[in-house]
N, C-alpha and C positions, 0 to 999 in steps of 0.2 A: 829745510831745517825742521828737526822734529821737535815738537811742544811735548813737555809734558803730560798733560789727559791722552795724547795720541800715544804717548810711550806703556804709560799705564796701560789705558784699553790695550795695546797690541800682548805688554805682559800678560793681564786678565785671558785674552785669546790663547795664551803659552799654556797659561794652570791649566785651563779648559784641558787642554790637549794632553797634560801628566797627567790629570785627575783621571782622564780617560783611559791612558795606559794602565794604572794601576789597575784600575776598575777590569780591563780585559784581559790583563796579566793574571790577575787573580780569578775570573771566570774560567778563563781559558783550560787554567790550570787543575782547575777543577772538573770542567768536563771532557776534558782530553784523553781520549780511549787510544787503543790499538796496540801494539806491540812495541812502538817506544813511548809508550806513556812514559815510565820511569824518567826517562832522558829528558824528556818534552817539561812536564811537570818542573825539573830540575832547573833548566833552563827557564823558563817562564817565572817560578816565586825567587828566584835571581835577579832578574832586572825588576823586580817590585822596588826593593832595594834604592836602586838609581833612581827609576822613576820618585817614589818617593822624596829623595833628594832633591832633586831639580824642581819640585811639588812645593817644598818646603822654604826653598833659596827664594821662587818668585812669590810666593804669599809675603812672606819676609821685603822684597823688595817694594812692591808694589805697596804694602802699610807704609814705608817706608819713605818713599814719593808721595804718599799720603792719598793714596788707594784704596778700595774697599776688595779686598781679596776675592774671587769668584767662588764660590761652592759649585756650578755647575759645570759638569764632566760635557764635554762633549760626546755624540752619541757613539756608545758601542754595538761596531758589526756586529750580527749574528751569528755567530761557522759553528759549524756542528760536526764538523770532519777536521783532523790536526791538519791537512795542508790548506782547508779554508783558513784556519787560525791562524796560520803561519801568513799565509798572502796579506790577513789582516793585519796583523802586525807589521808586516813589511813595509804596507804601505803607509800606518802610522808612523814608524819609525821615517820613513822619506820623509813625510812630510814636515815631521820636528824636526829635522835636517835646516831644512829650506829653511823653516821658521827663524829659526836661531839665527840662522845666517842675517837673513835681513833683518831681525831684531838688534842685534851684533851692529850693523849700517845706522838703527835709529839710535842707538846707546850712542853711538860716536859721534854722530850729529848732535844728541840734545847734549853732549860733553860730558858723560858719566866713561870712564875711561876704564876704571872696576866693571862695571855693569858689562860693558863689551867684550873685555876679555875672559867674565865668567859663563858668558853665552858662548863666544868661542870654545873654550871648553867642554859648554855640554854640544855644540855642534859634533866635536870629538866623539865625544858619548855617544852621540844616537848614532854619528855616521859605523861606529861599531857595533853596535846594537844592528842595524841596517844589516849589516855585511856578514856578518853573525846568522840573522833570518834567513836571508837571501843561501849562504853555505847549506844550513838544513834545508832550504827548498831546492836547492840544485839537484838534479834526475830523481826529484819525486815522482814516484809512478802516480 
């Protein structure tokens, strides 16, 4: 059974991980050279976007539960090359996958039934976000 402080803290761990995206989203974006900049650039202040969103919903929830929202990002990779950036992202994007997932599993145990099904949702999200990354990195030289 999940308790609420253990629901919170794992939410706080979610923001961690959007605050992140943004943060590398918008780096990214910024230093991302080579001949699909354009494309790259395009794609990347796109899912700021989303991320955002999902940034916004768990700050919102976690006050809400009566949570202190987290300010700190979890740490962003380094890449300096767009398919470093891409692999970075890729594997952030798995990993908000995961997260949601079993977040989704404590929502329904501590009986927030809203909460579970808005995490399923962004499960959706990032598993597209994922698959999205992963298409531009297929036969990168």
């Amino acid at each position: 059974m999940s308790d609420k402080q253990t629901l919170i803290d794992a939410l706080n761990s979610d923001l961690s991980g959007e605050l992140q995206a943004i943060i590398q989203y918008l780096t990214y974006s910024a230093k991302v050279t080579g001949p699909w900049r354009p494309q790259l650039v395009t794609f990347m202040q796109t899912e700021i976007q989303d991320e955002l969103l999902h940034a916004q919903f768990l700050a919102d929830k976690i006050s809400a539960l009566g949570g202190n929202p987290t300010t700190q990002p979890r740490p962003v990779p380094n890449a300096d090359t767009p398919r470093a950036m891409l692999q970075a992202i890729l594997a952030a994007e798995q990993q908000a996958g995961k997260d949601y997932t079993q977040r989704a599993k404590q929502a329904e145990e501590y009986g927030d039934k809203g909460l579970a099904v808005q995490l399923e949702d962004m499960v959706r999200d990032e598993t597209g976000h994922a698959e999205e990354t992963a298409k531009l990195l297929k036969n990168w030289e």
